[in-house]
N, C-alpha and C positions, 0 to 999 in steps of 0.2 A: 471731387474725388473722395469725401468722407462717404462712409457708408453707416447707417445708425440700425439699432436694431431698441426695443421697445419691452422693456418687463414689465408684467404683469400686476394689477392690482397696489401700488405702491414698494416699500419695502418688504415686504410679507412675497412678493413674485422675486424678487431681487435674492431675497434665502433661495428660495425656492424653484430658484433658476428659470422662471417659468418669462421665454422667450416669446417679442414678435417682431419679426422682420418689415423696420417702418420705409416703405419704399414708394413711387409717385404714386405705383395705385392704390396704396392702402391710406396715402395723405390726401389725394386728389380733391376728394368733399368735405374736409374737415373743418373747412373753415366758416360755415354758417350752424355747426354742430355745436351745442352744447355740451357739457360735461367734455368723458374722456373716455377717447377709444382705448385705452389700457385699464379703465377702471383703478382705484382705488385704494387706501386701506388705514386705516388708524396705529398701525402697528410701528412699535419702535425698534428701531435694529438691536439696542442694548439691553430692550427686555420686550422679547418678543414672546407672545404665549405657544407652547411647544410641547405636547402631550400634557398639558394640564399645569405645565408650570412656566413661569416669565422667567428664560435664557438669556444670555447677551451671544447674540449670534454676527457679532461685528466680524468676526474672523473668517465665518460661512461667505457671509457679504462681501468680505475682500476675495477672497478664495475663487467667487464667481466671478468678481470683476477682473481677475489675471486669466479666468479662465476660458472667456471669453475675449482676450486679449481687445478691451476695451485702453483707450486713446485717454477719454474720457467719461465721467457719470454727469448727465446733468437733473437735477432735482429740481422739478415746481412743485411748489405751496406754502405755506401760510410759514407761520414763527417754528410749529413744531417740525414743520420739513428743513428748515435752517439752523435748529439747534443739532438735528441729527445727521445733515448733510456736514456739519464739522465733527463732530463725531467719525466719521469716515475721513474725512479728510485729514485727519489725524490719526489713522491708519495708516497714511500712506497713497491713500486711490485721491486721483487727478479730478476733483469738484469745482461744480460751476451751477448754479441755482439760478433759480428765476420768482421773482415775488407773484405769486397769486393766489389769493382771497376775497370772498366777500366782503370781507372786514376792512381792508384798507389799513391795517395795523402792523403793519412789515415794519421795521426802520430800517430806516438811514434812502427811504425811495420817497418819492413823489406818488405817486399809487402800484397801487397791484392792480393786474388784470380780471377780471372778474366783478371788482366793485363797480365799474358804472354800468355795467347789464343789470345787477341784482338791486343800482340805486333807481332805476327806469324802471323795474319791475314795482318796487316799494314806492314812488311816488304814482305809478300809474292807479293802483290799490289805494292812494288814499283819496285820490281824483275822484273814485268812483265812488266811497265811503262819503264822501260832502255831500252827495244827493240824498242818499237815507237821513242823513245827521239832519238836515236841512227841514227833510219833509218831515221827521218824526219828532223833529225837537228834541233830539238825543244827546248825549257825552256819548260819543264814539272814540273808544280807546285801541288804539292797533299797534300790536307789540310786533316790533322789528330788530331781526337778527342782532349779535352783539353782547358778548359778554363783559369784557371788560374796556371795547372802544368804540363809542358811539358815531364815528364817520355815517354809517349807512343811513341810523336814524334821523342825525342831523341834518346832513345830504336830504334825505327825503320827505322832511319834515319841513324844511326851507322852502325845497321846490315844490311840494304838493301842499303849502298852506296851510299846515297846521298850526292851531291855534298855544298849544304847549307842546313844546318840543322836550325829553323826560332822558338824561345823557348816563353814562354811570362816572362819567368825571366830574358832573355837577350833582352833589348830592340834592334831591330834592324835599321841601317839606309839602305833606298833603294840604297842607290851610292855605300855603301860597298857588298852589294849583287850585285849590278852589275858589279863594278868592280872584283870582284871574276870570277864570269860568261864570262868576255870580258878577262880576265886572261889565263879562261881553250879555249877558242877561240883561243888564240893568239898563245897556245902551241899544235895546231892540234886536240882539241879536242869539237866540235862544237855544242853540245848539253850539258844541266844540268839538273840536277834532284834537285830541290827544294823541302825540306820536311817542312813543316808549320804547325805548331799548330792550332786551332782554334784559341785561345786565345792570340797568339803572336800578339805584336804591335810595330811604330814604337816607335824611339825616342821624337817623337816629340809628339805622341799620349801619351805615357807615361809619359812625362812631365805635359801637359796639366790635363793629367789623376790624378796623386799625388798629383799636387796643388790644386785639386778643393779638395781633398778628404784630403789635410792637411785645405783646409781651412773650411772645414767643421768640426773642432774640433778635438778633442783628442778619444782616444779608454778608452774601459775603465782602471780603474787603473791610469787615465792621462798618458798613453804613446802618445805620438807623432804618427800619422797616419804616414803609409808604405806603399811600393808598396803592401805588399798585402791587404791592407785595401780597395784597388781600385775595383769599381763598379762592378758588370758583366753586361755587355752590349750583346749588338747580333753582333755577327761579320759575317751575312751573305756575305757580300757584299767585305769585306776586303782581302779576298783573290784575289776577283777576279779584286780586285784596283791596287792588288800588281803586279800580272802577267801582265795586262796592262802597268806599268809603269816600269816594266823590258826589256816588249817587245818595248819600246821605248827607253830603256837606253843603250839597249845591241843590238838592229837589228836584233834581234833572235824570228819567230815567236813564243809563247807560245801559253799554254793548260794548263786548270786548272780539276785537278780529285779529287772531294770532297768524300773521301770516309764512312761519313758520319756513318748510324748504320749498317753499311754494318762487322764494326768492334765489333759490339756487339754480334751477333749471332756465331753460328756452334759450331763444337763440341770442349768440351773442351780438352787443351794439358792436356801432361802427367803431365807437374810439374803446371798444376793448379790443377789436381785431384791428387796428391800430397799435395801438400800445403792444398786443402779443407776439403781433411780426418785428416791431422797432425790437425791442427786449432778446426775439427769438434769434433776428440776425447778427446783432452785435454778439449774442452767446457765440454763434457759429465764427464769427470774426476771432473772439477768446480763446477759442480752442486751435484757429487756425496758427494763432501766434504762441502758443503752448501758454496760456497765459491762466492759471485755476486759483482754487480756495478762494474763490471771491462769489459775491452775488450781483448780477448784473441789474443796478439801480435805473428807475427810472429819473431824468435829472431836466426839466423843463422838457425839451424838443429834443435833448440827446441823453444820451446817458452811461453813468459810470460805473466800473468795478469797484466794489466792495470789499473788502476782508471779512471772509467770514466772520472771522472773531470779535466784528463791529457791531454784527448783526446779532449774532443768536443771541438767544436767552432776553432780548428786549423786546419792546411794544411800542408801538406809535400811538401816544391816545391823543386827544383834543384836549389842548391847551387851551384854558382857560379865555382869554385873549385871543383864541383864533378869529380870523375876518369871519369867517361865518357864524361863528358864536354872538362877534358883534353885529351882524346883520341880520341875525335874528333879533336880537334883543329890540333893534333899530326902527324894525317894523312893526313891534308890539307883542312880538308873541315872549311867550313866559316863558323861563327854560328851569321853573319850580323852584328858585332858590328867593 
């Protein structure tokens, strides 16, 4: 008996009242579809850009949400769609969120949906990056989505065989990565497959990084600033500093393959449309029981509501000690430190 209707391009259609009525025949084929039949948007409801200047248009957004005598709002995506879905929900309007990212860096879930399509796409890519490495004797370096949580790199660095896997939770030094590299040289084996995060840095970059951001005070609560309190910066250019200064450390021409949103698109795996309907129907279950302000977590084979307030404003990275950390290490690859 629910009926749903569908806003446009993220919260920027939600201002902007810009409605679609989601009914069997506009969901009928959406499920071997990639992306999103609403499209998108970067925009945050508390400062959204609005003739040239950043508004807090939360009160717009509620406004719409009574005014289309909505039940419920449900929000998919990443950390900054659940820091701004309590934001609302501390308005007053009835929220209920769903984790998905390529990133895999939601907390307090088991994954997001989205991550094992874009980890199949980035290990497929590096599958096919071994034959050039192979033939040309190269340091093949392939920088893989991730700013501040390495899952996807890891994930696909694991499965597709790379020989240094580059996290931005393990800082790395370039002498350890090239001595790894002049290692698998020395034992016949003359080419490496480097998998790099975006977001991964050295040690020295992370140093410099922590201190400026312990010296810019305390978080709130007065904790002590951490690595993850650290800036996001643009790391265009960092990969392709690293490969240069590998191909001097090691003698080994390199090639750097950024594969960029290349890892965003196509069609989704099966255990993402898995995971999208598990997640999708228990939402529908939440709303049935008036049940909001939570994020519906993925929790082994079922799964739980959330409080918001558990979730926003934090990050899921790769702990140190993760099983896949130690099973990389287990099977010889370097992870630069």
């Amino acid at each position: 008996g629910m009926q749903i209707i569908g806003f446009r391009d993220g919260f920027r259609g939600l201002m902007e009242n810009r409605v679609m009525r989601l009914d069997s025949g506009e969901l009928s084929d959406i499920l071997t579809r990639g992306g999103t039949i609403l499209g998108t948007s970067r925009d945050k409801p508390h400062r959204m850009p609005v003739g040239g200047k950043l508004l807090d248009m939360t009160d717009v957004i509620a406004g719409n949400y009574h005014d289309n005598h909505l039940d419920a709002l449900v929000c998919l995506g990443g950390g900054g769609t659940q820091k701004n879905a309590l934001r609302l929900k501390e308005k007053g309007l009835n929220i209920i969120t769903l984790p998905k990212t390529i990133d895999n860096d939601v907390a307090m879930t088991d994954a997001t949906f989205g991550f094992d399509t874009a980890l199949g796409i980035a290990t497929d890519a590096i599958d096919r990056l071994h034959s050039t490495a192979h033939s040309h004797h190269r340091i093949i370096v392939v920088e893989i989505m991730g700013h501040r949580a390495g899952w996807l790199a890891l994930g696909a660095g694991i499965a597709g065989g790379a020989d240094v896997i580059l996290i931005p939770e393990i800082p790395y030094a370039v002498e350890s990565v090239a001595e790894a590299i002049r290692e698998r040289s020395r034992r016949g084996k003359p080419f490496s497959i480097v998998a790099v995060a975006e977001g991964a840095i050295s040690q020295q970059e992370h140093a410099a990084l922590l201190a400026a951001a312990k010296t810019g005070g305390k978080k709130k609560g007065g904790k002590k600033a951490d690595a993850e309190d650290l800036p996001e910066t643009q790391y265009a250019d960092r990969t392709i500093k690293l490969a240069k200064q590998l191909e001097q450390l090691t003698g080994l021409e390199s090639r750097v393959t950024i594969l960029g949103h290349l890892q965003r698109g196509g069609i989704p795996s099966a255990a993402d449309r898995l995971l999208a309907t598990r997640l999708g129907t228990a939402c529908a279950d939440l709303i049935n029981q008036g049940h909001y302000g939570v994020m519906v977590a993925a929790r082994g084979e079922g799964t739980k509501a959330v409080k918001l307030e558990d979730v926003a404003g934090k990050i899921k990275i790769v702990p140190a000690d993760h099983p896949w950390v130690l099973s990389a290490r287990h099977v010889g690859t370097s992870m630069g430190d």
